[in-house]
C-alpha positions in Angstrom: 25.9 -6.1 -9.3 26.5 -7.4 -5.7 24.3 -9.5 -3.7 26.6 -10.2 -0.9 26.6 -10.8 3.3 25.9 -7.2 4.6 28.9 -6.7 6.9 28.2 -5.9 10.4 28.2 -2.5 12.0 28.3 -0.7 15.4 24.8 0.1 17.3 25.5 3.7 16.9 27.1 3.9 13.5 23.8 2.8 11.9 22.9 6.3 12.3 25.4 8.0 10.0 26.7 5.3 8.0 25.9 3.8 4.2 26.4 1.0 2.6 29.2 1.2 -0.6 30.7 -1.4 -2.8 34.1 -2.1 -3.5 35.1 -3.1 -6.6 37.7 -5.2 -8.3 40.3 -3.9 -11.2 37.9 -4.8 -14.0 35.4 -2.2 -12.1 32.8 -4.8 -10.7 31.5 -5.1 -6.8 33.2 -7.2 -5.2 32.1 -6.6 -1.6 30.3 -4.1 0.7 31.6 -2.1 3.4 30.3 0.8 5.8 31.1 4.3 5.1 31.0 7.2 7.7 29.4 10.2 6.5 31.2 13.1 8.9 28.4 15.6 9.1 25.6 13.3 10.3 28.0 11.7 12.5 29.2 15.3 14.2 25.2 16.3 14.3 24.5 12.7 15.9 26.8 13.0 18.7 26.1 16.7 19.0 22.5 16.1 19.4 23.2 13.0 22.2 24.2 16.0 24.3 21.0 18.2 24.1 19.2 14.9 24.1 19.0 13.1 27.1 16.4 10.6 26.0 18.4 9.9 22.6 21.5 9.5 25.1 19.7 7.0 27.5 18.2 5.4 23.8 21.9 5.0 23.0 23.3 3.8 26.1 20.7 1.1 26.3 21.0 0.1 22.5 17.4 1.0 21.7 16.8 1.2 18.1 12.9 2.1 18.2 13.4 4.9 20.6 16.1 6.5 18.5 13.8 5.9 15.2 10.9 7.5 16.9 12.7 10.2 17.8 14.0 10.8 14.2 10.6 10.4 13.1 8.6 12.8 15.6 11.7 15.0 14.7 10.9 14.8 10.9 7.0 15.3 11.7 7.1 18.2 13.7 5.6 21.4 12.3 8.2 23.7 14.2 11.3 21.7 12.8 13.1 23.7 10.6 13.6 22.8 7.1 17.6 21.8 7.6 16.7 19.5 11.1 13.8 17.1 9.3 16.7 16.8 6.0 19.0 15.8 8.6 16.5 13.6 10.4 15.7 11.8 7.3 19.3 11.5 6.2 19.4 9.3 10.1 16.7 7.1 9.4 18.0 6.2 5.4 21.0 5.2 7.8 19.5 3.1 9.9 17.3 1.6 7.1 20.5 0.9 4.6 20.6 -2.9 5.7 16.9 -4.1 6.3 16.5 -2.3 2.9 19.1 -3.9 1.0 18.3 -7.1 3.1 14.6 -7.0 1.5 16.3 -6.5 -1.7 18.1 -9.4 -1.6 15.3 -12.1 -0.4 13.1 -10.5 -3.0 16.1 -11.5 -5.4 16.2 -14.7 -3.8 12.5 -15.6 -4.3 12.2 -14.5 -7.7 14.6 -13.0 -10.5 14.5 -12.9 -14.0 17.2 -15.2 -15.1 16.8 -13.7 -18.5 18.4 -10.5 -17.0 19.4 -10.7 -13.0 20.8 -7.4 -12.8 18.3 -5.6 -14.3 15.8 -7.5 -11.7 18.3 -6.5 -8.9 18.4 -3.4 -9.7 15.1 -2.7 -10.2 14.5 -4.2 -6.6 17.1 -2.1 -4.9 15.6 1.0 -6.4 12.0 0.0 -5.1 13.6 -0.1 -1.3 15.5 2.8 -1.2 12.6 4.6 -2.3 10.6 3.0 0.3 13.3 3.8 3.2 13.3 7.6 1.5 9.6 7.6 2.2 9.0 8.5 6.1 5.2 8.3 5.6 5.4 4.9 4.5 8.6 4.5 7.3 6.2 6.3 9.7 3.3 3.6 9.2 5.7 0.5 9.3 7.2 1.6 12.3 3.8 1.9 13.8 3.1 -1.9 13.4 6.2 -2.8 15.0 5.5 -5.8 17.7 8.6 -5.7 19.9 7.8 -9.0 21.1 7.5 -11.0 17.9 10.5 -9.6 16.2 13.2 -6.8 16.0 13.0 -3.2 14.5 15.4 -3.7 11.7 13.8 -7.4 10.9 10.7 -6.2 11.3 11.2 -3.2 8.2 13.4 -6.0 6.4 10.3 -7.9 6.2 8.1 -4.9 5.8 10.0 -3.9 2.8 10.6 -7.3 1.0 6.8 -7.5 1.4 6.4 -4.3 -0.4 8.7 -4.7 -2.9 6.9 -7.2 -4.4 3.0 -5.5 -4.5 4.9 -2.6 -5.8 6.2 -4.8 -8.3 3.6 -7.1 -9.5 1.6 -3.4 -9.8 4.4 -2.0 -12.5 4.7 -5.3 -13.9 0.9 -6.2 -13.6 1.9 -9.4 -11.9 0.7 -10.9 -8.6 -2.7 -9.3 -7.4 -2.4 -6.7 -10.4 -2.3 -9.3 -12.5 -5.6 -9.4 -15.0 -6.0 -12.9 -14.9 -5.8 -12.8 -10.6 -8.7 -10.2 -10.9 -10.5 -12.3 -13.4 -10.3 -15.3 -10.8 -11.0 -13.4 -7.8 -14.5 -11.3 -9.0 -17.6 -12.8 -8.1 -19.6 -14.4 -10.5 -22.8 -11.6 -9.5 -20.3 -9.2 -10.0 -18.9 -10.2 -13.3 -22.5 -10.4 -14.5 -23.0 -6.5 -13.8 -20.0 -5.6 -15.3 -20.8 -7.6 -18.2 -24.2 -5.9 -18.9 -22.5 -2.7 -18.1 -20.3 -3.3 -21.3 -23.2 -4.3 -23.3 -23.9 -8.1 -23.6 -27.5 -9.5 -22.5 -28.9 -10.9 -19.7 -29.7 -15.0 -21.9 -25.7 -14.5 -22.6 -24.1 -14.0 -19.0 -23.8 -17.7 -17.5 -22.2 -18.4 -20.9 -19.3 -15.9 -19.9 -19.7 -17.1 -15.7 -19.1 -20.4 -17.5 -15.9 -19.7 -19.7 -14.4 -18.2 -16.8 -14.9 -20.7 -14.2 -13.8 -22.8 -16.7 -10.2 -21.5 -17.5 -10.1 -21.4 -13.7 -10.6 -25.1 -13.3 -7.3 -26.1 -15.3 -5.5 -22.8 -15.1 -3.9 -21.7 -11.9 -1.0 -19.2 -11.7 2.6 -20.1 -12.5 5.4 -20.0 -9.6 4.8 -16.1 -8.5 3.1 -14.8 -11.1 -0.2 -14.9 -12.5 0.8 -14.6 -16.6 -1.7 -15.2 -19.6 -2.6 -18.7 -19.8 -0.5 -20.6 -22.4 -2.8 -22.0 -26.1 -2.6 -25.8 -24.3 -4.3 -24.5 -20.9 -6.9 -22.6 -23.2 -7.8 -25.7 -25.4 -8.0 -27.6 -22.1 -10.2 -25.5 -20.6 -12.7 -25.2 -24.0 -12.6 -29.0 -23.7 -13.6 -28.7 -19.8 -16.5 -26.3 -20.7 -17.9 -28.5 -23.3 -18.0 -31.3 -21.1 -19.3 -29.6 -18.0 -21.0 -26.6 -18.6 -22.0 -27.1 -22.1 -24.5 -29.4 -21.8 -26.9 -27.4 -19.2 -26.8 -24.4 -20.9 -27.0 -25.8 -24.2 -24.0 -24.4 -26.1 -20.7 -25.3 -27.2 -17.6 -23.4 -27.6 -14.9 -23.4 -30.5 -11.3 -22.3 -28.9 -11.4 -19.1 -30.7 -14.5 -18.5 -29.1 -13.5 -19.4 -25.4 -11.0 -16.8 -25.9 -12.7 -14.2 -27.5 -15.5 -14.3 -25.0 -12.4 -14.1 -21.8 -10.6 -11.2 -24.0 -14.8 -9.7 -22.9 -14.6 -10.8 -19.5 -11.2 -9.1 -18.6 -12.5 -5.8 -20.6 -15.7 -5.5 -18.7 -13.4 -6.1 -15.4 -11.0 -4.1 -16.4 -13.6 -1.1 -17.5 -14.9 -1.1 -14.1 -14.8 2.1 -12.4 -12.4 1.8 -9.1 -11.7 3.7 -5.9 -8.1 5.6 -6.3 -6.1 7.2 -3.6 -7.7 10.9 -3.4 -4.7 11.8 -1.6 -3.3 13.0 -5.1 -5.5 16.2 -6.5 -5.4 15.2 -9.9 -6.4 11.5 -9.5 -9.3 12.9 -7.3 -12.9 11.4 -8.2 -15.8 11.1 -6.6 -16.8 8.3 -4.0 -20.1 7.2 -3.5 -22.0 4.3 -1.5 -22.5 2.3 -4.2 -18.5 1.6 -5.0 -17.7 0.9 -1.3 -20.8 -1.5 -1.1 -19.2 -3.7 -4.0 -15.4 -3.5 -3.1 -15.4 -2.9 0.1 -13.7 -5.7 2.5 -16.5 -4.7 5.2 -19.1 -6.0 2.6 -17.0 -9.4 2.5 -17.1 -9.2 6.4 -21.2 -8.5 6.4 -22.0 -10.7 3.1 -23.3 -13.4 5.3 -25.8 -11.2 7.4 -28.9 -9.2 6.9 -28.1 -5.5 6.0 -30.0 -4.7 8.8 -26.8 -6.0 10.7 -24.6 -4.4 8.4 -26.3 -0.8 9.1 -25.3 -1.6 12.7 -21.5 -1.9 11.8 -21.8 1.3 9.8 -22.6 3.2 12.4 -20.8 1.6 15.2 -17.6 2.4 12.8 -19.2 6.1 12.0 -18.9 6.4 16.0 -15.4 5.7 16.0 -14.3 7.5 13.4 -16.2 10.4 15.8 -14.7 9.8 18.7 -11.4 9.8 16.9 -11.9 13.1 14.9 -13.0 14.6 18.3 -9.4 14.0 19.4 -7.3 16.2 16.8 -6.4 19.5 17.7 -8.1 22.5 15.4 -5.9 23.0 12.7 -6.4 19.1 12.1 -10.0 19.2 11.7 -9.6 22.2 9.8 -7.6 21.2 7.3 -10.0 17.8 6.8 -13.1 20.2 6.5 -11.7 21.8 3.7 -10.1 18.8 1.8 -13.7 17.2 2.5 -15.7 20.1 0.8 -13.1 19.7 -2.1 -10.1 22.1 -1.8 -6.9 21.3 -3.1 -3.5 21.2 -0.6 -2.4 24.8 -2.3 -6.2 26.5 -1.3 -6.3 24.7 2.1 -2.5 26.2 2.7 -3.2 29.5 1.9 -6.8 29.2 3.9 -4.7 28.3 7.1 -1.5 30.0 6.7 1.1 27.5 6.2 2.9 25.7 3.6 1.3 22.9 1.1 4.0 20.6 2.4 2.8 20.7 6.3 -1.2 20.3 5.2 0.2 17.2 3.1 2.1 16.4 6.0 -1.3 16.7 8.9 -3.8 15.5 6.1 -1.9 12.2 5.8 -1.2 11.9 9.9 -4.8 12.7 10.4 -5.8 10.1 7.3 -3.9 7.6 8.6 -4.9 8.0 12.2 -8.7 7.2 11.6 -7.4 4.5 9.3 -6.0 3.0 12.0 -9.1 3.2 14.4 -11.1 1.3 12.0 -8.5 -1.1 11.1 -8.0 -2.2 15.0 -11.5 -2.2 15.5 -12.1 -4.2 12.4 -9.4 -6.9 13.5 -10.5 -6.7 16.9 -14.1 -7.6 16.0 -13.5 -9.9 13.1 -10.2 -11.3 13.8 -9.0 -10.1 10.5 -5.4 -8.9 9.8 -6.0 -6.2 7.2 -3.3 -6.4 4.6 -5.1 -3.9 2.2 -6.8 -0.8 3.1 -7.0 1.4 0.3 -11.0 1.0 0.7 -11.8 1.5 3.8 -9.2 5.0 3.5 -11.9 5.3 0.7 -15.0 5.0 3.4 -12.7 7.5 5.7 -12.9 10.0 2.5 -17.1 9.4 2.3 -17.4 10.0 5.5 -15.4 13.1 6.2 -18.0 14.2 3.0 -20.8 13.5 5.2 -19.6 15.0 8.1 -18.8 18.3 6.5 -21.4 18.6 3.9 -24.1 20.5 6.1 -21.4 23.0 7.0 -20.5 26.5 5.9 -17.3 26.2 3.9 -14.3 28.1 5.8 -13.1 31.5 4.8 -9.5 32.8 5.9 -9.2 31.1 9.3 -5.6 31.7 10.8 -3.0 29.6 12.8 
């Protein structure tokens, strides 16, 4: 285990070289060093001279350009197999140091002093499979703002940030954390899911109660939101029988204060939820009603008449148009039939190519109108979106819509 100073390396040799440890007799890291891997640094010098934009991107020491070749390289339907391996063996180059740099101020922030290496580890693992991942590279790259930072700071940040959702979501920690989803549900909503799960109507403010309660003495501890400890509880049973109590005429034992938030995290928790219906097998259905109680746009609206909100549908339903208008045909294909509910395999043997180049449009295309709606949205609002996975959910309704009315595809060719 080494969490040392990356040493420096050459603008060009970011391309073709990894980091590797050195280690001392008794076989531990000591420090880090660059090594050249010879093939990638033949085909990188090879391909300067049939490039003469990757030359001039060399020359002038510009990072981005040379990434966003690599990555146009790697997207390209017409690469072969062998160029996009090579590609992405270039970019895991280039993303060895704001990758193990994210690592390490992940570390920094917050380790398990029980175990550090395990923590470290575990942390390193998360980013190089985050650099390995050129969809994910693909969309950080895209929010790159030359002017507020640099490419390699900009994915160091990118990456630390990520490290940690992904995380908190293995770990159930942070937002994933039950007791930040108890705190965070509205109190309308955590009636509905209540009577959902079966209690009555006379009972609900008890629950609101108990859980605004807890929430008055309970907050979470350093970076983590972790079940609250038996002195918070009997504090906040105390704090319910002095405030809440009295209006609503009841009073609470601790074993009852528990039992009835053990209720409240299962009727949260029981809640049905949008998943990512990029994955066949997770696929469920989407309707109105989940996007109109977890969608952030509902947040945005909650305040205006849903006469108002109607508007912003459809001024959003116009861009998502307007957007769709602008892929080529294969594209809009390949969303018709995901949208009438074929799988990547049908939709690849519907257009004649392979399952990994509809994954590979499908996502582009998703993440395209994502992207419309996200600029528009913090354009209109002034909000910087930091989750999307609902309105990617809205995208998926409303490619439903759109194709619903028409006659499903049969054998169309390139």
């Amino acid at each position: 285990m080494y969490q040392g100073k990356i040493p420096r390396r050459d603008f060009i040799e970011q391309f073709y070289t990894f980091l590797v440890a050195i280690v001392d007799r008794q076989d531990q890291p000591r420090t880090l060093k660059w090594r050249s891997d010879g093939a990638l640094k033949q085909h990188f010098n090879s391909y300067q001279k049939q490039n003469s934009q990757l030359e001039q991107a060399c020359q002038t020491e510009n990072a981005s350009a040379i990434v966003q070749e690599f990555l146009q390289l790697y997207a390209e339907d017409a690469t072969p197999n062998r160029q996009r391996v090579i590609a992405q063996w270039h970019l895991a180059a280039y993303l060895e140091a704001p990758s193990y740099q994210a690592a390490l101020d992940r570390f920094h922030t917050f380790k398990d002093y029980a175990t550090p290496g395990k923590t470290w580890e575990h942390y390193l693992h998360i980013a190089k499979c985050l650099a390995s991942d050129l969809d994910k590279v693909a969309d950080i790259y895209c929010r790159h703002k030359p002017d507020k930072d640099s490419l390699d700071q900009h994915f160091r940040l990118e990456f630390a940030s990520k490290i940690r959702d992904i995380f908190h979501q293995e770990t159930g920690q942070g937002k994933y954390s039950i007791w930040y989803a108890l705190k965070r549900i509205s109190e309308r909503e955590l009636k509905r899911r209540l009577t959902i799960n079966g209690i009555e109507d006379t009972k609900l403010p008890v629950y609101v109660a108990a859980r605004n309660a807890l929430f008055e003495v309970y907050s979470k501890s350093g970076d983590r939101w972790i079940e609250p400890s038996t002195e918070q509880y009997h504090h906040a049973t105390e704090y319910f029988n002095r405030h809440y109590g009295p209006p609503l005429n009841r009073s609470l034992t601790l074993e009852s204060f528990r039992l009835m938030l053990a209720t409240c995290i299962k009727a949260n928790q029981a809640s049905p939820t949008i998943e990512s219906l990029d994955d066949d097998k997770n696929k469920r259905v989407v309707t109105q009603e989940h996007l109109l109680s977890e969608n952030p746009l509902t947040d945005i609206e909650e305040e205006q008449s849903a006469q108002d909100y109607q508007a912003r549908l459809a001024q959003i339903d116009q861009i998502l148009s307007a957007q769709l208008q602008q892929f080529d045909e294969k594209d809009q294909v390949i969303l018709q039939l995901h949208a009438q509910g074929l799988n990547q395999t049908q939709i690849a043997a519907k257009v004649s190519v392979n399952q990994g180049t509809v994954s590979r449009r499908y996502q582009r295309s998703h993440r395209q109108l994502l992207n419309a709606i996200a600029e528009w949205v913090q354009a209109q609002h002034r909000i910087s979106l930091t989750m999307t996975e609902h309105l990617a959910a809205y995208i998926e309704l409303w490619l439903t819509r759109q194709y619903s009315n028409e006659v499903p595809i049969r054998g169309r060719g390139k």
